[in-house]
N, C-alpha and C positions, 0 to 999 in steps of 0.2 A: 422478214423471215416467215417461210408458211410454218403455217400450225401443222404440229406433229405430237398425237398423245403419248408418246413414248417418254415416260417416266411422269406424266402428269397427274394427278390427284381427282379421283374420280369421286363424288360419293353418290353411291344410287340408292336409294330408299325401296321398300319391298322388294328384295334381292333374292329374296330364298327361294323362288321359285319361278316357273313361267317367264313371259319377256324379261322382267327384272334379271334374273340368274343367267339367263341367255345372253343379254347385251352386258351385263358382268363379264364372264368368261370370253366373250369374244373381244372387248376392250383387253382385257389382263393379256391375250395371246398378241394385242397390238402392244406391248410394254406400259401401258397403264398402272400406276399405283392403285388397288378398289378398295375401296371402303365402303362398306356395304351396312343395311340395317334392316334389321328382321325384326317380328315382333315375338317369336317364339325363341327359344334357346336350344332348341335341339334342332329345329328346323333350319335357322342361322348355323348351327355349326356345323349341318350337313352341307349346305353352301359352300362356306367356308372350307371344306375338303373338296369338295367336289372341282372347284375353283382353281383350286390346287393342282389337283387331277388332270388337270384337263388342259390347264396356261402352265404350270408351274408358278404360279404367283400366291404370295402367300397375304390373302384379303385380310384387312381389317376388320372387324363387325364389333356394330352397336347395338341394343336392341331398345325397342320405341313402339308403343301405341300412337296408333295418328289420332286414335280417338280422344286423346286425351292430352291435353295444354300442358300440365304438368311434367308428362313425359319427355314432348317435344322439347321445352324450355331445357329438361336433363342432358336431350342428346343434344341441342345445338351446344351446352357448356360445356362437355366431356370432348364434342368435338373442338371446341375453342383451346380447349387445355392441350389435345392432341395434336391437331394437326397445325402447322403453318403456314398453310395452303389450300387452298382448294380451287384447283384449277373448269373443274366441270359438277356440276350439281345437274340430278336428273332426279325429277320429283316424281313417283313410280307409286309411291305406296296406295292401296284404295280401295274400296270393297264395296257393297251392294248388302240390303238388308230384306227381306221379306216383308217385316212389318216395323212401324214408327217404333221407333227405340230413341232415349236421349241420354246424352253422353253424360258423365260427371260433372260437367263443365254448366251443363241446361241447354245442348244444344243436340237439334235432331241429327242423328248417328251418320249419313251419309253426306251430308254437306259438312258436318265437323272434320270427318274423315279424309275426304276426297279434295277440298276446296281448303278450309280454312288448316287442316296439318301442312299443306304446300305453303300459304299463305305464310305460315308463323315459322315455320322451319328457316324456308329462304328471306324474310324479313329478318332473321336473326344472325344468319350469319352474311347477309350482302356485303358486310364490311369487309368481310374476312376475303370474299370472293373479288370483291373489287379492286385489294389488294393485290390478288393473284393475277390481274389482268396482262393480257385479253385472256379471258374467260367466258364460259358460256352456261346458261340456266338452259337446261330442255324438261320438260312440262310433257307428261303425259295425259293426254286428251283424249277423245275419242270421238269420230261421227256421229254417235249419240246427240252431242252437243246441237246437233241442229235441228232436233225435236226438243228443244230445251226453251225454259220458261223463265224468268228472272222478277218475281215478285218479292219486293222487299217490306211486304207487310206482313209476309208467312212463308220466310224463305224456308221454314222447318218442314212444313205440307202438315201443320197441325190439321191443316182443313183439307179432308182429301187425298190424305196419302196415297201412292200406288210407288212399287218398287221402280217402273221406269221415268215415273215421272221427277223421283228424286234423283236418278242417278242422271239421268239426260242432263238437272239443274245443275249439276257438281261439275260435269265435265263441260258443257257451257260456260260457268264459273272459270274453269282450270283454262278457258281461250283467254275469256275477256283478262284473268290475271293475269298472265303470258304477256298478252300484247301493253298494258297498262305498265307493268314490268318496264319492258323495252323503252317506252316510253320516258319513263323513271329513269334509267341507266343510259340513257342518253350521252353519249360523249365519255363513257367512262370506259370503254373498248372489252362490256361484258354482253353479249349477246344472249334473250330472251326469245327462245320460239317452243310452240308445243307440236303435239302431233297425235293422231291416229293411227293406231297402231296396227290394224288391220282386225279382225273378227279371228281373234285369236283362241285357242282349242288351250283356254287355263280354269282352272277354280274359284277365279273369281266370283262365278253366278253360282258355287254352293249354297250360298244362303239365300236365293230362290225359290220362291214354291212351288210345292211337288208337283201340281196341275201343269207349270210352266216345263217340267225336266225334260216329257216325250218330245216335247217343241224344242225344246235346246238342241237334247245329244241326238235327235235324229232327224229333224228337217234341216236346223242351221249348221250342227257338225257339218253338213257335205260343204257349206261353206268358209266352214274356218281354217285358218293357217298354222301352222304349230308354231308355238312360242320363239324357236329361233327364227321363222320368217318375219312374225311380229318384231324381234328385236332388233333388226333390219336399221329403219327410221330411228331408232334411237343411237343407234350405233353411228350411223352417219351425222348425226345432228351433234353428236358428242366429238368426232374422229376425224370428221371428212374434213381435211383443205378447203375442198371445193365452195363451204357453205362459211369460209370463213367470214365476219364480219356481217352476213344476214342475221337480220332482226326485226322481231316482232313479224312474222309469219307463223303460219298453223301450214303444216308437211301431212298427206297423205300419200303412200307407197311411194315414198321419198322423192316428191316432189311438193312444191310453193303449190297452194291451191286456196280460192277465194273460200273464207269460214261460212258462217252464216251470217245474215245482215246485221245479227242481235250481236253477234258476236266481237262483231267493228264496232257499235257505237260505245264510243269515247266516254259519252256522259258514265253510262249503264256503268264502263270499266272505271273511273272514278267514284261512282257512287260503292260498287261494290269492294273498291279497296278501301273506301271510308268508314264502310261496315264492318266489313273485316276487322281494319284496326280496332273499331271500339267493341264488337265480339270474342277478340284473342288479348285486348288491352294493351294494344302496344300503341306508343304514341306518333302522331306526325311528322312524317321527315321533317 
């Protein structure tokens, strides 16, 4: 039987706005159950109306810091209690910092954020999804990834911070999980791919500095897409028949395209879920 999202269990993470809220409401108008998670509450619950508005469906919502382990661990349990299912998990949430911040946890603010919240979220509930099978993880990534660095003796940039250089590391990170995933779920009929979303026109880069803003909104806007072209690729990666049963692929403007060379090697993606585990404390398959 081909795959059809029609009444299946969606949960997308950073949903309040931008591609997240875009490939939300376009899934819920294909009859998608969403379950969505914001980190604000007022922002979640314009969502959540909007949502409404727009598919007639009427979202679930959580709310979750990525930045912080304790929160995640909250919502993977709240979603354990809740749902029965989860047929598509699409790791969305992620942000960008201007200068070195470290999380509560002791970890530098944008690899906790962007890498290891994917990491412990879906480590947490894989059971639940592999249950659900065939099911699929989609991993939002970005081209960034291939100006991306994977030093595991300062993956914080205690030494040398710059805003692109951690965020390049996070979504480099977010392939090699991806594919390392796949690899993992092997034979268990749950499909792991990420993707780029395109140079999307959202607020992500607010917390950029102000030298950077004239370069943002006025030489690279002429080249961004608005948020529902960006939600494009995740729409399909989550919906489409077409891509049923691919795995462990990175998708630009929805199509299979080679990552970067860092981003295949195997060793790199086992070390970095080895780190992982002992960074977020979770144990060994």
């Amino acid at each position: 039987m081909s795959w059809n999202i029609d009444g299946k269990v969606v949960l997308i993470t950073g949903a309040t706005g931008g591609i997240g809220l875009e490939a939300a409401i376009a899934l819920a108008k294909q009859g998608a159950r969403l379950v969505i998670v914001g980190r604000d509450p007022d922002r979640t619950r314009r969502a959540v109306i909007e949502i409404r508005d727009k598919s007639g469906v009427q979202a679930q919502s959580y709310l979750c810091d990525f930045s912080r382990q304790s929160d995640i661990r909250g919502l993977a349990a709240e979603v354990r209690r809740d749902q029965p299912r989860i047929d598509v998990l699409v790791n969305n949430a992620g942000g960008v910092n201007k200068r070195w911040l470290m999380t509560i946890d002791g970890i530098e603010k944008t690899f906790a954020t962007n890498h290891l919240g994917y990491f412990l979220l879906t480590t947490l509930l894989v059971d639940l999804i592999v249950r659900s099978a065939p099911s699929r993880i989609v991993t939002v990534a970005s081209i960034g990834h291939r100006g991306g660095t994977m030093d595991f003796d300062d993956l914080g940039f205690e030494r040398g911070y710059w805003i692109m250089r951690a965020y390049r590391r996070s979504k480099l990170a977010n392939v090699l999980f991806s594919n390392e995933l796949s690899r993992r779920l092997a034979g268990t009929r749950v499909t792991s791919n990420s993707l780029h979303p395109g140079g999307v026109a959202t607020n992500i880069w607010s917390g950029a500095p102000l030298w950077t803003k004239p370069l943002i909104h006025f030489w690279l806007r002429r080249k961004f897409i608005s948020p529902a072209v960006g939600a494009q690729t995740i729409v399909q990666l989550a919906a489409s028949p077409a891509v049923e049963g691919v795995t462990g692929r990175y998708f630009e403007e929805q199509q299979p395209v080679t990552p970067a060379p860092l981003a295949e090697d195997e060793a790199v993606a086992r070390r970095l879920w080895e780190v992982s585990e002992r960074m977020t404390g979770r144990r060994k398959a």
